[in-house]
N, C-alpha and C positions, 0 to 999 in steps of 0.2 A: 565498598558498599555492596549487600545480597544481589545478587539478581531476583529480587521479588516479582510477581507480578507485577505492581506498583511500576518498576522499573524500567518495566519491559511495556508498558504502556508511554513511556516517554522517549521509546527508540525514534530515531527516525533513519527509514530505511533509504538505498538504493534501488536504483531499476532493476539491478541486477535478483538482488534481497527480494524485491515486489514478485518479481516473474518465477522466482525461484516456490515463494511462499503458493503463489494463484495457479502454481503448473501451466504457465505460459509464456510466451516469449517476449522481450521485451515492448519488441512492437505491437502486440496485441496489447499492452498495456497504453500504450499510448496513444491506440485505436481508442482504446474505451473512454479516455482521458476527452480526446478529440470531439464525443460523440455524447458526452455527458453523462457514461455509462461509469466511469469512476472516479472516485476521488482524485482531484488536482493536487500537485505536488507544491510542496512548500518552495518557493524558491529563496536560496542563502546566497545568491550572488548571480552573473549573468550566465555561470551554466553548470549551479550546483544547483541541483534539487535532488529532494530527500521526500519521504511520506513518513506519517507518523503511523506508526504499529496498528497502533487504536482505531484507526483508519480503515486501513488494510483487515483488521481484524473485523470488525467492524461491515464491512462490505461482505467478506466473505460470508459471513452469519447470516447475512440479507439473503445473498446468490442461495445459499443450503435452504433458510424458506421456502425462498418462492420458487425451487425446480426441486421442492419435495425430498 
């Protein structure tokens, strides 16, 4: 299957993949998580979470908004 767009809107990432994308480190990820400032992780079992692209994409579009 392409890597279309499409495609890439139904990734779901790691924390690793999150902090890498947001230029942050994990734990600032999970600050934001904590605080209501980001999107909550899908969880797929009791200590696999994932985020969906879309998401992640998604939020960053917001942050580039509103700090201009």
């Amino acid at each position: 299957m392409p890597a279309g767009p499409a495609h890439q809107d139904n990734l779901l990432l790691t924390i690793q993949e999150v902090a890498r994308i947001c230029q942050c480190s994990t734990r600032h990820i999970f600050r934001l998580v904590q605080a209501g400032q980001f999107p909550s992780p899908i969880s797929l079992g009791s200590r696999l979470k994932r985020w969906p692209r879309v998401q992640v994409d998604r939020w960053l579009a917001e942050q580039s908004e509103t700090n201009g």
